[in-house]
C-alpha positions as semicolon CSV with decimal commas, in nm:
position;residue;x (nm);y (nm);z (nm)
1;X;-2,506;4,371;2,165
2;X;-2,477;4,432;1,820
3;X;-2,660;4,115;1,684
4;X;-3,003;4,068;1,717
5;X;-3,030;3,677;1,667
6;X;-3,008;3,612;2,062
7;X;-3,319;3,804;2,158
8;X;-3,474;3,547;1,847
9;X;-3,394;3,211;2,004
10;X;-3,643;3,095;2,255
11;X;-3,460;3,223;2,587
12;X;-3,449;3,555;2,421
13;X;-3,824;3,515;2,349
14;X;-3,889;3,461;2,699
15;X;-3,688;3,737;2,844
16;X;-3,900;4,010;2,589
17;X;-4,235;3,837;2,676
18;X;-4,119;3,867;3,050
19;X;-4,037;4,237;3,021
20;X;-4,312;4,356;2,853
21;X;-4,489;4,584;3,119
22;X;-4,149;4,634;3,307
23;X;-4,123;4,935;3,519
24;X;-3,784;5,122;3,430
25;X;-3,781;5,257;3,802
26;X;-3,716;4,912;3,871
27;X;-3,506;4,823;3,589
28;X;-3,200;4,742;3,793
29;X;-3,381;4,514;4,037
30;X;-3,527;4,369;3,767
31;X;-3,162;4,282;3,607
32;X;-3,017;4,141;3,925
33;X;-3,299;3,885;3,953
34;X;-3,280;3,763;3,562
35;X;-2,933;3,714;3,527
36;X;-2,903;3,467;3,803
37;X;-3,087;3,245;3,554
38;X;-2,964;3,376;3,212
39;X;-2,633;3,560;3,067
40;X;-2,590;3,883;3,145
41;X;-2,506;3,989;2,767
42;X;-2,823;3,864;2,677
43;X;-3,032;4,019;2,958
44;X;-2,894;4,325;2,920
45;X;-2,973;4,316;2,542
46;X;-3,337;4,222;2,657
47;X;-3,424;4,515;2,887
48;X;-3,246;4,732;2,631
49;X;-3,488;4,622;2,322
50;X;-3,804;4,614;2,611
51;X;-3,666;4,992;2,644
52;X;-3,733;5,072;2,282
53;X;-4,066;4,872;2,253
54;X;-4,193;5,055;2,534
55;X;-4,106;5,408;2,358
56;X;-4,186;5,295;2,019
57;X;-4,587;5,224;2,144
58;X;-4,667;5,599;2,093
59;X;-4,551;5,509;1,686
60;X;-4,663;5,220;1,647
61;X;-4,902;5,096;1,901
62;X;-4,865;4,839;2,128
63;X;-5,018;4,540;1,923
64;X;-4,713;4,580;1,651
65;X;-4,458;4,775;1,897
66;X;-4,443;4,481;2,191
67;X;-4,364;4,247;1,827
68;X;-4,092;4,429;1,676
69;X;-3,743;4,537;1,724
70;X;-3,576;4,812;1,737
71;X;-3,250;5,026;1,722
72;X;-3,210;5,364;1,928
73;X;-3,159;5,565;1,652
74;X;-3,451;5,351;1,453
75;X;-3,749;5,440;1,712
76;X;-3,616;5,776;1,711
77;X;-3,660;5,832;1,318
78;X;-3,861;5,557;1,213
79;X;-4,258;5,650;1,018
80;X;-4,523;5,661;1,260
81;X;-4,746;5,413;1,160
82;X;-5,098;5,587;1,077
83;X;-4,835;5,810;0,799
84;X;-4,686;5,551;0,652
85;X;-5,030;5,401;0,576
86;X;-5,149;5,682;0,442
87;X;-4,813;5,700;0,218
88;X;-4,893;5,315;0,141
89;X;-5,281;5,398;0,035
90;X;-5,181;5,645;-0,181
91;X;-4,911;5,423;-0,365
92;X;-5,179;5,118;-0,419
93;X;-5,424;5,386;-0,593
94;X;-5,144;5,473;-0,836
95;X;-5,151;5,122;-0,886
96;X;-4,796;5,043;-0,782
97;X;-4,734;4,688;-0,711
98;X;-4,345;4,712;-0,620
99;X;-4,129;4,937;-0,422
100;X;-3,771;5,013;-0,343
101;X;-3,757;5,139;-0,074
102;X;-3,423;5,320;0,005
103;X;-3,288;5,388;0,392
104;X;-3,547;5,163;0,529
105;X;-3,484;5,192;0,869
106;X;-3,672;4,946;1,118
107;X;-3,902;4,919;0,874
108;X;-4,177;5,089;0,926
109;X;-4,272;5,221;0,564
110;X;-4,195;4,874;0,402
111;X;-4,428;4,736;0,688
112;X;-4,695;4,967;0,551
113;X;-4,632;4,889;0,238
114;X;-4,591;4,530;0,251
115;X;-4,986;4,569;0,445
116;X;-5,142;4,724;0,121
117;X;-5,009;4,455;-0,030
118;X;-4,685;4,567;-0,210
119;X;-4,387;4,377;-0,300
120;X;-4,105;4,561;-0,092
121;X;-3,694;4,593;-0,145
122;X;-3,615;4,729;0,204
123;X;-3,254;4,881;0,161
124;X;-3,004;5,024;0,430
125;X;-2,632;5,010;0,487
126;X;-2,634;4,968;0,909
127;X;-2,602;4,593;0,948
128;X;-2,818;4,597;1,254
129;X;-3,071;4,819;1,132
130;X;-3,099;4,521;0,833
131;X;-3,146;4,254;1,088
132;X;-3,420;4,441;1,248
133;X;-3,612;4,490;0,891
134;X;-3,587;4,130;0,859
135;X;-3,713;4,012;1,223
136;X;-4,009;4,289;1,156
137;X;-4,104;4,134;0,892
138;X;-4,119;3,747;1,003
139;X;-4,273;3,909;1,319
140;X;-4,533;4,042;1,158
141;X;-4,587;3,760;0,913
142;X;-4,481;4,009;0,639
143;X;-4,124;3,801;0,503
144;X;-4,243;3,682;0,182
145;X;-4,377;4,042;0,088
146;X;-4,053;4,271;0,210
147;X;-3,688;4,196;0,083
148;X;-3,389;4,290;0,286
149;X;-3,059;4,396;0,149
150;X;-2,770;4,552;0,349
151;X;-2,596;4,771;0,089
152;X;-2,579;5,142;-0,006
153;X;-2,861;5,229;-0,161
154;X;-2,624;5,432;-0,408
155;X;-2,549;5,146;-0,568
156;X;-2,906;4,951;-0,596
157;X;-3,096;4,900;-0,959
158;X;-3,406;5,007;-0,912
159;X;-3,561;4,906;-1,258
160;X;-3,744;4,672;-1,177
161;X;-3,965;4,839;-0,961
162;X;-4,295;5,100;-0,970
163;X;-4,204;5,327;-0,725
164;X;-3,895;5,413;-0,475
165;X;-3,929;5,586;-0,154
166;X;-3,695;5,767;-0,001
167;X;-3,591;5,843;0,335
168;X;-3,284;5,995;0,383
169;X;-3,104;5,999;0,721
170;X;-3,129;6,353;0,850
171;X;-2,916;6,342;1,162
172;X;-2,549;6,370;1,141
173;X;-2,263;6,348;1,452
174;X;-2,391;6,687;1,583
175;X;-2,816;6,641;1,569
176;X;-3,009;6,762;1,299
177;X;-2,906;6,836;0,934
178;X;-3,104;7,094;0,843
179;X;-2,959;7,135;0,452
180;X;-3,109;6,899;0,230
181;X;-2,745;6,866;0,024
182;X;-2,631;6,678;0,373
183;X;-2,885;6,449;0,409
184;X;-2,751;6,118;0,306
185;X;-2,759;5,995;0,062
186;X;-2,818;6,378;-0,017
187;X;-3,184;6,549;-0,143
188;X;-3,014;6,575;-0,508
189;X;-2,937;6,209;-0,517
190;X;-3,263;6,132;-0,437
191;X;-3,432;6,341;-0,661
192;X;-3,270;6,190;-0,966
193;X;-3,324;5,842;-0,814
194;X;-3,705;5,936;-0,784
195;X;-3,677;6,065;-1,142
196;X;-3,596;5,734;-1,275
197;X;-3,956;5,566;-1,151
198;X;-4,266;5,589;-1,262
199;X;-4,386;5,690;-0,895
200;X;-4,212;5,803;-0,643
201;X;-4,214;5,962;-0,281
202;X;-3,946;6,120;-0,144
203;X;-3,994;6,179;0,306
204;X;-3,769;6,495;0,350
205;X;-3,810;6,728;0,674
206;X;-4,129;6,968;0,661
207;X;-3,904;7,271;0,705
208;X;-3,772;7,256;0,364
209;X;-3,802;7,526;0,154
210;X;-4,072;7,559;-0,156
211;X;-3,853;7,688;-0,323
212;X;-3,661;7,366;-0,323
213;X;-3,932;7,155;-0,469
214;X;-3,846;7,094;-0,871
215;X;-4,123;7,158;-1,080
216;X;-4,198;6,793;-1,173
217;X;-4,277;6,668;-0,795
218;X;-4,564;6,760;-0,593
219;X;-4,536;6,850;-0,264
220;X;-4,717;6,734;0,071
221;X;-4,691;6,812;0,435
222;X;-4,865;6,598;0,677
223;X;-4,978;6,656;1,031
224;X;-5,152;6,370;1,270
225;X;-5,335;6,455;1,545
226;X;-5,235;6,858;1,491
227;X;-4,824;6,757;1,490
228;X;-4,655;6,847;1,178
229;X;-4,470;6,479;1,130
230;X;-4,308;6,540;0,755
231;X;-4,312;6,674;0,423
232;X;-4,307;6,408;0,048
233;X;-4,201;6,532;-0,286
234;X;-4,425;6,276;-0,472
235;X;-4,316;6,236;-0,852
236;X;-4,579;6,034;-1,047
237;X;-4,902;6,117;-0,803
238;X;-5,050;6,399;-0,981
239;X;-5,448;6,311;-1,020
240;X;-5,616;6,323;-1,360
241;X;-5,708;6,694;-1,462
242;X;-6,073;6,735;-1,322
243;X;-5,971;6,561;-0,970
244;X;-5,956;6,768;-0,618
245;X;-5,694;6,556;-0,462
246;X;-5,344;6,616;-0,380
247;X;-5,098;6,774;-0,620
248;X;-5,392;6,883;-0,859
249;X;-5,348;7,272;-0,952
250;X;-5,428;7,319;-1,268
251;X;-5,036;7,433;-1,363
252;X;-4,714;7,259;-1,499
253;X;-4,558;7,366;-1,171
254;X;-4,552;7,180;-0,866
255;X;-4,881;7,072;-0,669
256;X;-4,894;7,161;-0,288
257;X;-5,125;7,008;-0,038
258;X;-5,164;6,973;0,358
259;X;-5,281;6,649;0,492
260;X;-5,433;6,614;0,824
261;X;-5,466;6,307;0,950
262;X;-5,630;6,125;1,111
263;X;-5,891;6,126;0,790
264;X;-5,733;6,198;0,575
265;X;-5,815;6,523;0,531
266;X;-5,671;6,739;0,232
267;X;-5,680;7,134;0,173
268;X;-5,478;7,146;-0,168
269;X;-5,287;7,454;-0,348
270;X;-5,487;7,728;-0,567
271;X;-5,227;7,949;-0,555
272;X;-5,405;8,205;-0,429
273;X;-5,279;8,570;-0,268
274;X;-5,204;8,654;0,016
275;X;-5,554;8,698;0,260
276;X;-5,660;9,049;0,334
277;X;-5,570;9,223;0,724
278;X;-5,907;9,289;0,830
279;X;-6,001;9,378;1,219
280;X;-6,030;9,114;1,465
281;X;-6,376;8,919;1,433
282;X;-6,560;8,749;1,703
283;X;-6,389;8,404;1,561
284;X;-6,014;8,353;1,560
285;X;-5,905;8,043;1,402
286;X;-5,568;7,896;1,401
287;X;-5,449;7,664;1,134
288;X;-5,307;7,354;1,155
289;X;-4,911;7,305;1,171
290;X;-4,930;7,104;0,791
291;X;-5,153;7,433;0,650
292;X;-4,898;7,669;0,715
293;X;-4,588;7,526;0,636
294;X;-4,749;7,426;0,324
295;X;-4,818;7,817;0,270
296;X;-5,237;7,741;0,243
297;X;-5,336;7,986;0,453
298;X;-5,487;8,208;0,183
299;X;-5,686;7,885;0,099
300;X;-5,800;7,854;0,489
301;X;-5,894;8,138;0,517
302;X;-6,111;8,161;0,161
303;X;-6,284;7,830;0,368
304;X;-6,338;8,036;0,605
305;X;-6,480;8,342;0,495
306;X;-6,209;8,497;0,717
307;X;-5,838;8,778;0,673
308;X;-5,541;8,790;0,861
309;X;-5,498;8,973;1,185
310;X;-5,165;9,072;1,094
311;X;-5,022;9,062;0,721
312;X;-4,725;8,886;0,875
313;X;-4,922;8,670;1,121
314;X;-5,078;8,304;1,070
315;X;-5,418;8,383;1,277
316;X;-5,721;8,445;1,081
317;X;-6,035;8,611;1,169
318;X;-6,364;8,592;1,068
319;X;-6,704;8,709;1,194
320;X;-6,852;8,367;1,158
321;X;-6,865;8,003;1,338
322;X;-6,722;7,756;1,111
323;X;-6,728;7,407;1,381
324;X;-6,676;7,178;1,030
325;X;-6,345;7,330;0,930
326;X;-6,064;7,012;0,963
327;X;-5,759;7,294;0,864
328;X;-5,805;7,550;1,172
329;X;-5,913;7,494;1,549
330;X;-6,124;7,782;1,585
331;X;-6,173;8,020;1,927
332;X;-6,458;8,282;2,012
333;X;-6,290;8,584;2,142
334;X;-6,434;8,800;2,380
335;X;-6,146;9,072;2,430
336;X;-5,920;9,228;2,178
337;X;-5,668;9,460;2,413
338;X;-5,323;9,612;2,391
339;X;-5,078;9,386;2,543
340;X;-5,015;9,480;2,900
341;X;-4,951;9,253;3,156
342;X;-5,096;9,408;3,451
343;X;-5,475;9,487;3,258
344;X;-5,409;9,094;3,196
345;X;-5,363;8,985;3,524
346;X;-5,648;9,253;3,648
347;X;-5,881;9,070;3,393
348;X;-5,826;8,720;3,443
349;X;-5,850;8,785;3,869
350;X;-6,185;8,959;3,791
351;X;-6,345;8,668;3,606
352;X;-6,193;8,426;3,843
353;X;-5,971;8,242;3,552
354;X;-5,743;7,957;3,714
355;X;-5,700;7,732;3,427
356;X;-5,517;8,003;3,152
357;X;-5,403;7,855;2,815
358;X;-5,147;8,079;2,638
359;X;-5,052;8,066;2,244
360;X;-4,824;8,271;2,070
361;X;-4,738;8,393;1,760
362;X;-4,567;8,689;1,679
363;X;-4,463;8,753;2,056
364;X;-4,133;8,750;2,260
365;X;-4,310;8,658;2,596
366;X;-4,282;8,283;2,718
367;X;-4,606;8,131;2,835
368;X;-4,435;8,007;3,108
369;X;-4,305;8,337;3,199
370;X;-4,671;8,482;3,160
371;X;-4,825;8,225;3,343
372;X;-4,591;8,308;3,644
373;X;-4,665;8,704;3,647
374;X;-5,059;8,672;3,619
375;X;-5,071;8,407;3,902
376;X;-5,426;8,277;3,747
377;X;-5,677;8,179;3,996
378;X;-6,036;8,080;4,048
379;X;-6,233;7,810;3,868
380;X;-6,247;7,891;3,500
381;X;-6,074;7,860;3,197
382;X;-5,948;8,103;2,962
383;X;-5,710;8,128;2,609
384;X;-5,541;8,397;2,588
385;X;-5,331;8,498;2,220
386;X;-4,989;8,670;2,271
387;X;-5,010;8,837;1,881
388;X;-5,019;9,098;1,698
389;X;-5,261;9,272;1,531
390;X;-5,229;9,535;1,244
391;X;-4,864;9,544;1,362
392;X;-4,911;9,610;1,703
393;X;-4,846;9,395;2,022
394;X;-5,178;9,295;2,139
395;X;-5,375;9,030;2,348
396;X;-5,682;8,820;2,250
397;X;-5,883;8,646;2,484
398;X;-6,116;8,411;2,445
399;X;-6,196;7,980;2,479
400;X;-6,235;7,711;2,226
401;X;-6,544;7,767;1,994
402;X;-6,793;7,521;1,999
């Protein structure tokens, strides 16, 4: 089903409310029984949308999720929720009052938006993905605040709002488009669209490269809950000179933060150099996802009194508990060794380790794989690092500092 307006009527309304909790094991079963008393088209459409709810809790939780529809490709791409409120806070302290926002999806940003209280134009060309926007936003008592329009957002005047925000489909016919020039609309486009705002953010994938970023946008990468969701060229965001916040480095060139949430948490740009190798200290601490994509390391590990292991390795070390630090989960280490898997599995027998937790950086060997050899056993816990360190293959062992 293609149309959305039959799950709206008041059978369709009953199916969804009578699927809620419905066990997918059972989902056949479960189809059998309802279409003896309703069309088959429209049950099938039902269990399908109760499908997508279900996945789309972990987004947006289940108080909005079990109230809004979906499309596959929508729950798959669509804002998690606690990011696009973030995005939204951050556009009502600029003062924006109005946004465009372009390849709206389901909705979720212009949900966000429409929540801090600004006026949304939710754009996107898939007819179906429209009609979800719109039944969002009467779902969520949100229609007089968000605008719908099916069209290509090529072709949309955007004068008379703030801001735009841009979200550019990133998946073509064969998965993921990984070259910004084949998004679509394409990174270029978007830039220039952004360009003729007084605000704008533009969501683009967090493996883009900094070199990429034009000098008059700032750039952000955001993690929540330690997963590296996305990176936003903001245009327009820069604090006032004096201010610690995003985008604020003291240049004409671009800013560059990491944002952590939840918090948020910020660890902006100084451009700093690269930290120095030192030896391995009792504390190893390893940054969050958003740091080092963001290339703030150097400032992570100024925090932190701490150097690299490796000059070409995102570990630092430093001699000194830091349990405040948002921007690196730390670990005391109690054995720096050569890598060799039998002193490993030797080790871990001897101090009765069962419950091993392997990270890697710098390593060809699977954790999986490693795991299997060593065979841990016994009732403690252990972390061990698969690294290196001054250029050498090497183990670190150790637990989370506390």
């Amino acid at each position: 089903m293609n149309d959305l307006s039959p799950l709206l009527t008041d059978e369709g309304q009953s199916l969804l409310a009578a699927l809620r909790d419905f066990n997918p094991a059972q989902e056949l079963a479960i189809a059998t029984r309802l279409r003896r008393d309703h069309p088959a088209e429209l049950v099938s459409a039902a269990i399908g949308q109760a499908r997508l709810r279900q996945r789309a809790v972990a987004k947006f939780g289940a108080e909005d999720a079990y109230r809004m529809y979906f499309t596959p490709n929508g729950v798959e791409q669509a804002t998690r929720k606690s990011v696009a409120e973030y995005r939204a806070a951050r556009f009502a302290a600029l003062g924006v009052g109005s946004v465009a926002d372009l390849c709206s999806g389901i909705g979720g940003d212009a949900i966000a938006l429409a929540r801090a209280g600004i006026r949304v134009l939710a754009v996107d060309r898939d007819p179906l993905t429209a009609s979800a926007v719109r039944a969002n936003a009467a779902a969520l008592g949100l229609a007089e605040l968000i605008e719908v329009r099916e069209a290509d957002v090529t072709e949309i005047d955007t004068s008379g709002y703030d801001a735009v925000f841009v979200d550019p489909a990133r998946r073509g016919g064969r998965g993921r488009v990984f070259d910004p020039e084949a998004y679509s609309p394409p990174l270029s486009w978007a830039i220039e669209a952004a360009r003729a705002r007084p605000h704008a953010a533009l969501k683009i994938a967090p493996g883009v490269p900094h070199e990429l970023v034009p000098e008059d946008f700032d750039a952000e990468w955001i993690s929540d809950e330690g997963d590296v969701k996305e990176a936003v060229l903001w245009r327009g965001a820069r604090p006032d000179a004096g201010s610690t916040g995003p985008g604020n480095t003291g240049s004409t060139g671009p800013g560059i933060a990491a944002t952590l949430l939840p918090g948020p948490r910020t660890l902006t740009g100084r451009g700093l150099p690269d930290p120095r190798v030192r030896p391995v200290g009792r504390y190893l601490y390893e940054p969050d996802g958003a740091v080092i994509r963001a290339h703030l390391v150097a400032e992570a590990a100024e925090a932190l009194n701490g150097g690299l292991i490796d000059e070409t390795i995102a570990y630092i070390t430093s001699d000194e508990p830091h349990p405040g630090t948002p921007f690196a989960t730390g670990y005391e280490i109690t054995d720096v060794l050569p890598f060799h898997l039998k002193r490993l599995k030797a080790l871990l027998r001897e101090r009765g380790v069962g419950s091993l937790t392997v990270k890697k950086r710098g390593s060809a060997v699977e954790p999986e794989e490693l795991r299997r050899k060593v065979k841990p056993q016994g009732p403690h816990s252990a972390t061990v690092f698969l690294t290196r360190v001054a250029g050498a293959p090497a183990m670190l062992i150790g637990h989370p500092a506390e």
